[in-house]
Backbone as a chain_set.jsonl record, in Angstrom:
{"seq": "XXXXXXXXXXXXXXXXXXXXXXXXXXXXXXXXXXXXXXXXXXXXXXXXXXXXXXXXXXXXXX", "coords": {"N": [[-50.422, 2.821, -85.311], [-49.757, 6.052, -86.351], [-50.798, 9.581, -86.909], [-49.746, 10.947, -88.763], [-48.007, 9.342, -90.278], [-49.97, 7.438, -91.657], [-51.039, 9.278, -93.214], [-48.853, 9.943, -94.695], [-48.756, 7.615, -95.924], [-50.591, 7.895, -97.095], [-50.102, 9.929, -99.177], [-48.012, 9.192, -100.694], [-49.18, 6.8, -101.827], [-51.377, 8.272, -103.366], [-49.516, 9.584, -105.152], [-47.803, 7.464, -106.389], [-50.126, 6.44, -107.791], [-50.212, 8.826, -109.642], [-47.735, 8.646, -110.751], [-47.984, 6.438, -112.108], [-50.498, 7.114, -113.701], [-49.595, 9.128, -115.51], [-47.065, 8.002, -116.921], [-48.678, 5.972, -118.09], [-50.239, 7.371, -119.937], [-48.23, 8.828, -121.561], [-47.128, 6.664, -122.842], [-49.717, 5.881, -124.283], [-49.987, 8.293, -125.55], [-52.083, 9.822, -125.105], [-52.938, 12.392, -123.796], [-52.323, 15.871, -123.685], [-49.109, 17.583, -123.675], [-48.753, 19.013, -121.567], [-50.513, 18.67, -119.724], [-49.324, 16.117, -118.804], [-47.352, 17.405, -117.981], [-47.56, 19.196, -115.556], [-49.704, 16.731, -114.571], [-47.407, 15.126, -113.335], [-45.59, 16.14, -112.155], [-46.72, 16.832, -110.142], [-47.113, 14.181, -109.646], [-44.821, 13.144, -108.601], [-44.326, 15.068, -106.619], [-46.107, 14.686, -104.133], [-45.524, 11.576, -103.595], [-42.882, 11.976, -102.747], [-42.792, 13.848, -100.751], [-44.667, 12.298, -99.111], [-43.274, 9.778, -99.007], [-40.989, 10.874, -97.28], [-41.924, 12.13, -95.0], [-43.039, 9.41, -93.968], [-40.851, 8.707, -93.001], [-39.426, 10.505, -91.564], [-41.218, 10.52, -89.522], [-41.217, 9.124, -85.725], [-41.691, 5.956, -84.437], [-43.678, 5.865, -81.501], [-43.916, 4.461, -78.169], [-46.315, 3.937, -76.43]], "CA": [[-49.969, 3.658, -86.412], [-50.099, 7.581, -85.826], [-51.63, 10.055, -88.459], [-48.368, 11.58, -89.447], [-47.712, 7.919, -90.989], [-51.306, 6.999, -92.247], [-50.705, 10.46, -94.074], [-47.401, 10.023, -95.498], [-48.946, 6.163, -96.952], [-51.446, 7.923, -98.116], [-49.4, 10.664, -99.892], [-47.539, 8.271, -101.561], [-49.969, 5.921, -102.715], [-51.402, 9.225, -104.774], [-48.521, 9.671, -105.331], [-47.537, 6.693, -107.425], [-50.861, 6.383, -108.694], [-49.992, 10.049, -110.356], [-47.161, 9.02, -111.509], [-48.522, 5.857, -113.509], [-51.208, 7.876, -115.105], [-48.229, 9.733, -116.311], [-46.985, 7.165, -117.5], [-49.756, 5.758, -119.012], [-50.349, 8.327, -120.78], [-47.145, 9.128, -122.489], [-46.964, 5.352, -124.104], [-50.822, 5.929, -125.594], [-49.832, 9.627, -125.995], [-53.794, 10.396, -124.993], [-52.881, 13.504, -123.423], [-51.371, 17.108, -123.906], [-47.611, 17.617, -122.672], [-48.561, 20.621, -120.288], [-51.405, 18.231, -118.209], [-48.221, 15.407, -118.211], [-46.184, 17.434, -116.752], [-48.305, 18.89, -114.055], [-49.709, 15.707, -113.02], [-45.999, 14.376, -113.488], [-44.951, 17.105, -111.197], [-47.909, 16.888, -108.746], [-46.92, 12.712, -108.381], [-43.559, 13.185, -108.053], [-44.237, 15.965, -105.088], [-46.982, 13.771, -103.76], [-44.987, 10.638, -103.687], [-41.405, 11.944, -102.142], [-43.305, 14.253, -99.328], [-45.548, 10.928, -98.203], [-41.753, 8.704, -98.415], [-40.099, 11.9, -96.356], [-42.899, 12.008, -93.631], [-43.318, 8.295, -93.171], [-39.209, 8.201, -92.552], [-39.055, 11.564, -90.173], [-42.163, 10.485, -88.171], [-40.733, 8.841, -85.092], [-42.817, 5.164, -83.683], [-43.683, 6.048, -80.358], [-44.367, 3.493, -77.806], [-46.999, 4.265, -75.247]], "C": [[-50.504, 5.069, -86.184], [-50.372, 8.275, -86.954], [-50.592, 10.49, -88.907], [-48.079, 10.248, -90.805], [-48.848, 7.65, -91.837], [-51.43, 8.483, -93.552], [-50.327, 10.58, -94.851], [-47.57, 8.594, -95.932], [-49.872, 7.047, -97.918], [-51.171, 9.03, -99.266], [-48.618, 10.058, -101.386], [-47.613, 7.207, -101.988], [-50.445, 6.994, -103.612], [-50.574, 9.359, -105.394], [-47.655, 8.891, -106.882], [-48.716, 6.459, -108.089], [-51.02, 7.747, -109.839], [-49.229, 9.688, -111.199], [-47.538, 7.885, -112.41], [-49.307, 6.173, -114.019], [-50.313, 8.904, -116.055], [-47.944, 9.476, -117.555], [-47.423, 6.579, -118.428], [-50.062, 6.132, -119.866], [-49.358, 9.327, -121.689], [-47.178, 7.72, -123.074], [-47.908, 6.059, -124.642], [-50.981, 7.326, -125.988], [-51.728, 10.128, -126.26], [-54.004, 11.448, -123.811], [-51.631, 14.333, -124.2], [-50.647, 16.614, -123.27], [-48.008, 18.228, -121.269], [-49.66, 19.76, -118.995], [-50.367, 16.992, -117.972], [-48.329, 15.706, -117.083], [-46.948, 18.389, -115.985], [-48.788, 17.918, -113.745], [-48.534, 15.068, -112.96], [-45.438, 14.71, -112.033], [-45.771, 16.532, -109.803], [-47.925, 15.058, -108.048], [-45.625, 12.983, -107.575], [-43.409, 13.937, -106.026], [-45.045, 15.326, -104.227], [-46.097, 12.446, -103.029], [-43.734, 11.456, -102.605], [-41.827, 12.678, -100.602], [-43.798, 13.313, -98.5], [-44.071, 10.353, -97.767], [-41.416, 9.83, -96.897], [-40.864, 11.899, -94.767], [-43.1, 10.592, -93.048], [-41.615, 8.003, -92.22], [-38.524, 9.373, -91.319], [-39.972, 11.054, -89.007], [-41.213, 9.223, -87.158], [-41.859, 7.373, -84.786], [-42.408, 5.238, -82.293], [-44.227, 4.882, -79.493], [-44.76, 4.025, -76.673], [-46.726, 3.036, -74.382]], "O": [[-51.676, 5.209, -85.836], [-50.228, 7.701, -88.033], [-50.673, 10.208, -90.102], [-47.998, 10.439, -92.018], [-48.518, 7.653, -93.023], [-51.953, 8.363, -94.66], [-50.828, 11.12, -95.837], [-46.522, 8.133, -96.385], [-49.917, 6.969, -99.146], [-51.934, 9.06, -100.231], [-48.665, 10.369, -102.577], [-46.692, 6.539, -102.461], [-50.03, 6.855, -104.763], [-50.845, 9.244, -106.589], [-47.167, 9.394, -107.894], [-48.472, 6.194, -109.266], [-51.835, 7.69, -110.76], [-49.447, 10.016, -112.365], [-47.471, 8.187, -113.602], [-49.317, 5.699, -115.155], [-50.562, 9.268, -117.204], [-48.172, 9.999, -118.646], [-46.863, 6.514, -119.522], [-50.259, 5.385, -120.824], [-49.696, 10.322, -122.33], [-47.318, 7.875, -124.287], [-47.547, 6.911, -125.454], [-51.947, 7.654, -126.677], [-52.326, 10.582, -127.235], [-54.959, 11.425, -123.034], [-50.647, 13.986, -124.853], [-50.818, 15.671, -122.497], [-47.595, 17.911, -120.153], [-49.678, 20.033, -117.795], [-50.429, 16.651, -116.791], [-48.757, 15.278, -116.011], [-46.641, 17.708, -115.007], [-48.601, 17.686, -112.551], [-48.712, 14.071, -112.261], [-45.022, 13.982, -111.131], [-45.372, 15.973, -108.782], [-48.315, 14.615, -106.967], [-45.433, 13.028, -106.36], [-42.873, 13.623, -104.963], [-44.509, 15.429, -103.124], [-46.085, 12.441, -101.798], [-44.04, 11.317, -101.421], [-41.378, 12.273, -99.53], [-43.522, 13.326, -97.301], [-43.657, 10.377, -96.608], [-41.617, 9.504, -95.727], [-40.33, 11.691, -93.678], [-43.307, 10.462, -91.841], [-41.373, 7.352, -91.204], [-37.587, 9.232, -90.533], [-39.654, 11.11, -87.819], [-40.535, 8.421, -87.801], [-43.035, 7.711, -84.918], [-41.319, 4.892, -81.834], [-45.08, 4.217, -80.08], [-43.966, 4.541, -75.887], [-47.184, 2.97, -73.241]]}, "num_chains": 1, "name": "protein.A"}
């Protein structure tokens, strides 16, 4: 596994763990709107850059 990949898992494991504190936190409404939606924002961008990089990186076979 090459770091491009180990990168782009680990992008979008923050990623979704961003966006279920989100989540989370709109049911028990135990946050402001405005820190939502930046960390809303910040999974979402998190999350789709990690998918995008694990699916451009190429597996190379030495």
């Amino acid at each position: 596994m090459n770091m491009k990949r180990t990168f782009g898992a680990i992008l979008t494991i923050l990623g979704i763990i961003g966006l279920i504190y989100t989540g989370a936190s709109i049911i028990g409404k135990s946050a402001h709107a405005s820190t939502l939606v930046v960390i809303g924002i910040i999974g979402l961008l998190f999350f789709f850059s990690g998918i995008g990089l694990i699916k451009r990186t190429a597996d190379e076979v030495k």
